[in-house]
C-alpha positions in Angstrom: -6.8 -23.1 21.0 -4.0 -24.9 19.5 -0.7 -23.3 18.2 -0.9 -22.3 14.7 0.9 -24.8 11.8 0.8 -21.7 9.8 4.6 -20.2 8.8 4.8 -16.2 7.9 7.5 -14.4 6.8 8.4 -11.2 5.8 8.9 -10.9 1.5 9.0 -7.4 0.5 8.1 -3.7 1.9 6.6 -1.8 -0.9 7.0 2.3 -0.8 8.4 4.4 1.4 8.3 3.2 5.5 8.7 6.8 6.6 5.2 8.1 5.0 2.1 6.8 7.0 0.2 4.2 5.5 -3.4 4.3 6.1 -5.0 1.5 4.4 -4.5 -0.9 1.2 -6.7 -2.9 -1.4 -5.4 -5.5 -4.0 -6.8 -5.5 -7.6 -9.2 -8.0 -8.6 -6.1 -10.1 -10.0 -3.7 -9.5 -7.1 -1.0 -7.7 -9.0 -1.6 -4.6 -8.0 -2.1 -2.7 -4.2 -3.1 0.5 -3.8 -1.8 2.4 -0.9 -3.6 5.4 0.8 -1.1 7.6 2.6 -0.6 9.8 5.5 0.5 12.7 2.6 -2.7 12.4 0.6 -1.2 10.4 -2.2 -2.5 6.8 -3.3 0.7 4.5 -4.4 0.0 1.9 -6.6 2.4 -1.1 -6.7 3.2 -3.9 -8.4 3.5 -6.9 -6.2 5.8 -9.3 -8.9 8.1 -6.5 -9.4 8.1 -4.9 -5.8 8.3 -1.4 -7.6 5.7 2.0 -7.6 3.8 1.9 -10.7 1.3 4.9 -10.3 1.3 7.4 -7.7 -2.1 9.9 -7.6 -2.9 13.3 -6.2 0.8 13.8 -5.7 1.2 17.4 -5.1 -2.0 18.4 -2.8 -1.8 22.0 -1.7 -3.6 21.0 1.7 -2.4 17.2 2.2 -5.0 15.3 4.0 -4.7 11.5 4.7 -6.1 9.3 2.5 -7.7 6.9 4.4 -10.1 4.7 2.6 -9.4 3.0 -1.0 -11.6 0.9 -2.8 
């Protein structure tokens, strides 16, 4: 297999690198991701902007990881 031609580099970290992030899903039009956390909490972002635009079930008596978003 050939070395790849393809360049990546880091642009942005979105939230907060000490909460667990379980898994992610853009919107249809790639503005938004959705973040499921190890706290139980989905973060929504805004990927121009780089800042939080929703956060859901943000106070969970029991937190349990949210680990699928769709």
């Amino acid at each position: 297999m050939k070395n790849s031609e393809v360049k990546i580099q880091h642009r942005q970290t979105l939230g907060d690198v000490n909460t667990p992030t379980f898994c992610v899903h853009f919107d249809y039009n790639d503005k938004y991701i959705a973040a499921g956390c190890g706290d139980g909490s989905i973060r929504i972002y805004n990927v121009f902007s780089s800042k939080q635009s929703y956060i859901l079930n943000a106070d969970m008596e029991v937190p349990m990881p949210t680990t699928n978003v769709r």
